[in-house]
C-alpha positions as CSV (number, residue, x, y, z in Angstrom):
1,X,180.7,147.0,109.7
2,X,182.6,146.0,106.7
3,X,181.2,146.0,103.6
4,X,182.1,143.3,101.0
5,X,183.2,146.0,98.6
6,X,186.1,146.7,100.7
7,X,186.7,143.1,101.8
8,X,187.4,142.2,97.8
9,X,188.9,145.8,97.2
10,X,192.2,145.9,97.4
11,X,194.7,146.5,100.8
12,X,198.1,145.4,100.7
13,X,199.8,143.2,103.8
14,X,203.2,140.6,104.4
15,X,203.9,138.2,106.5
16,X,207.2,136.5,108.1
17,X,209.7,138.9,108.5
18,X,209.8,143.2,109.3
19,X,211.3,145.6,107.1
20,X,212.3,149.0,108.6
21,X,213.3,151.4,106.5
22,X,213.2,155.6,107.5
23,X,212.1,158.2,105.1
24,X,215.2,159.3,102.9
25,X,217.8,156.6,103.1
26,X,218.5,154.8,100.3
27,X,216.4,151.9,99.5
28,X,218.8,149.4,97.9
29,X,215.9,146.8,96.8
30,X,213.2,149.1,95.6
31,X,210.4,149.8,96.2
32,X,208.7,146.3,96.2
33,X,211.3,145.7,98.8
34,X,210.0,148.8,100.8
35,X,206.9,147.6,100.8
36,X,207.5,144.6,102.7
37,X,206.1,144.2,106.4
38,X,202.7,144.8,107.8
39,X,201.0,147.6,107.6
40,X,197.2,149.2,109.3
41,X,194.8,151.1,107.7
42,X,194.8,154.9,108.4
43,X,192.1,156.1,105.4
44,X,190.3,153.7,103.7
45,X,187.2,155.0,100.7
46,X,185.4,153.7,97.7
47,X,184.2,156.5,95.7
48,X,184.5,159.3,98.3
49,X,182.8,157.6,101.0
50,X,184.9,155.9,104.2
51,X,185.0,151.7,104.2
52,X,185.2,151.1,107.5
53,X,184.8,152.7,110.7
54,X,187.8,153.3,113.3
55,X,187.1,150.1,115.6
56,X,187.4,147.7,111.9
57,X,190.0,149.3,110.8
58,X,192.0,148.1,114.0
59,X,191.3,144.8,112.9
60,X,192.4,145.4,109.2
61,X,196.6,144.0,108.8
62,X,197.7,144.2,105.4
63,X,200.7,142.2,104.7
64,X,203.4,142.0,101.3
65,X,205.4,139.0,101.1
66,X,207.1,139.2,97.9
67,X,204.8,140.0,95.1
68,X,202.0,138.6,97.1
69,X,200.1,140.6,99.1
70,X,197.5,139.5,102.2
71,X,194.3,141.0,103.6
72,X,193.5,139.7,107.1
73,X,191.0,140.8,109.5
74,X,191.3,139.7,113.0
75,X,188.0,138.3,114.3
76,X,187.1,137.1,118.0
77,X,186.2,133.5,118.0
78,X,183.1,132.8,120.6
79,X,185.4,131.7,122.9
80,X,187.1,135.2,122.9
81,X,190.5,134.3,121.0
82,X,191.7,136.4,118.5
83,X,191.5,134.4,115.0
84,X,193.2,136.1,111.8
85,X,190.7,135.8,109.3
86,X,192.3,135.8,105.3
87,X,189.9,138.3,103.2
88,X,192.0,138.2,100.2
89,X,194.9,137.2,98.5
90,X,196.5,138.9,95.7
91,X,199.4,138.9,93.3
92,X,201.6,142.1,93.4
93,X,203.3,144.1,90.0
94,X,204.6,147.6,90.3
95,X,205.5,150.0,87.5
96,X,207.8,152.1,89.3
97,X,208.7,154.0,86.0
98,X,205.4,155.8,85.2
99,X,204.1,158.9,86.6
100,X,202.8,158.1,89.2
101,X,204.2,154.9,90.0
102,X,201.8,152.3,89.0
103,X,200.7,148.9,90.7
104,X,198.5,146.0,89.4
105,X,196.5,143.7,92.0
106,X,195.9,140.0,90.6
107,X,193.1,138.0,92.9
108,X,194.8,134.5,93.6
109,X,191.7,132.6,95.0
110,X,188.3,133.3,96.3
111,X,185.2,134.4,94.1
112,X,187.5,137.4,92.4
113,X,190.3,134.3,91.3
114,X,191.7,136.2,88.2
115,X,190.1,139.5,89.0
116,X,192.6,142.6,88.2
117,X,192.7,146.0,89.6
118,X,195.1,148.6,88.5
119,X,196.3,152.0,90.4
120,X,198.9,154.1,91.6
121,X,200.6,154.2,94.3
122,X,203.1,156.4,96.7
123,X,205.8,155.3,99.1
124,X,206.7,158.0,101.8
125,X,208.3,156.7,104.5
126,X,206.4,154.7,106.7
127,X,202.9,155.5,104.6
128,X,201.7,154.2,101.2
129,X,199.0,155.5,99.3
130,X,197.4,153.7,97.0
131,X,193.8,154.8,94.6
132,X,193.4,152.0,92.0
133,X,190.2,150.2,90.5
134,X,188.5,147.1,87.9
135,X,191.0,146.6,85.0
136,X,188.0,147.9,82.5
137,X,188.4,151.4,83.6
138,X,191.0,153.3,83.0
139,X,193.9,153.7,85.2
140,X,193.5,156.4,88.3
141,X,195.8,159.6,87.3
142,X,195.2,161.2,90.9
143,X,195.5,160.2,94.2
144,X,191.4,160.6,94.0
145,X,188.3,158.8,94.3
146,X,185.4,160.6,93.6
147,X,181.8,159.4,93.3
148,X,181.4,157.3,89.8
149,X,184.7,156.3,89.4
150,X,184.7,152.8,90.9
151,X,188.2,154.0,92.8
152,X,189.2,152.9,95.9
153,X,191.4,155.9,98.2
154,X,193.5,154.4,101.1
155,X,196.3,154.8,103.2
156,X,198.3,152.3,105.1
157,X,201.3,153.0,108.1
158,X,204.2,150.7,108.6
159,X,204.0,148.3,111.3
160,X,207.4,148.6,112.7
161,X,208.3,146.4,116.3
């Protein structure tokens, strides 16, 4: 089941259009423009211990658009439809010039409205990694999350068609 600490974490998503982009070619807008697309979870943690389980995770599509970034999960209605279900959106900055590359999640709406989280974050190829938590501790230096930290540990794939 997922828990509400990972429904208000943080994982990244975009709508509209697809971005494909292979490991080692040039990436002439960045890497906010790499980001762009859809992407599933492959590893998601909060503090060392996994989020959700295989079948949720399936159900997980993160999407950037821009500097916003969407969280849906896809539930199925009682009439059996698939419904995309928004968990959170959140307003994107990168720091591409720090060591490692940093990343800043604003909450737009919902009960976290305001809400920062800060991290780091990895671009390689069709994966990002991403450990970041609350804005009152202090920024993640390793791709970590151990027990006490109040970090979150994932990794997304590229949904390319």
């Amino acid at each position: 089941m997922l828990r509400l600490v990972a429904i208000y974490g943080v994982f990244l998503g975009v709508s509209g259009g697809w971005w494909t982009w292979a490991a080692g070619e040039p990436n002439p807008g960045g890497d906010l423009a790499a980001l762009q697309g859809q992407w599933k979870p492959l590893h998601c943690e909060y503090e060392g211990r996994a989020q959700m389980t295989p079948e949720v995770m399936k159900q997980i599509t993160a999407v950037f658009d821009q500097n916003d970034y969407y969280l849906y999960f896809l539930d199925k209605g009682q009439d059996g439809k698939p419904r995309p279900i928004v968990l959170a959106t959140v307003q994107i900055t990168l720091d591409p010039t720090t060591q490692p590359k940093g990343i800043i999640f604003e909450f737009k709406d919902g009960p976290l409205k305001g809400q920062k989280r800060h991290g780091i974050y990895e671009l390689a190829g069709n994966q990002l990694k991403l450990c970041y938590g609350p804005a009152d501790k202090p920024r993640p230096k390793e791709f970590q999350a151990p027990t006490g930290s109040g970090y979150f540990l994932e990794t997304w794939a590229r949904q390319v068609r």
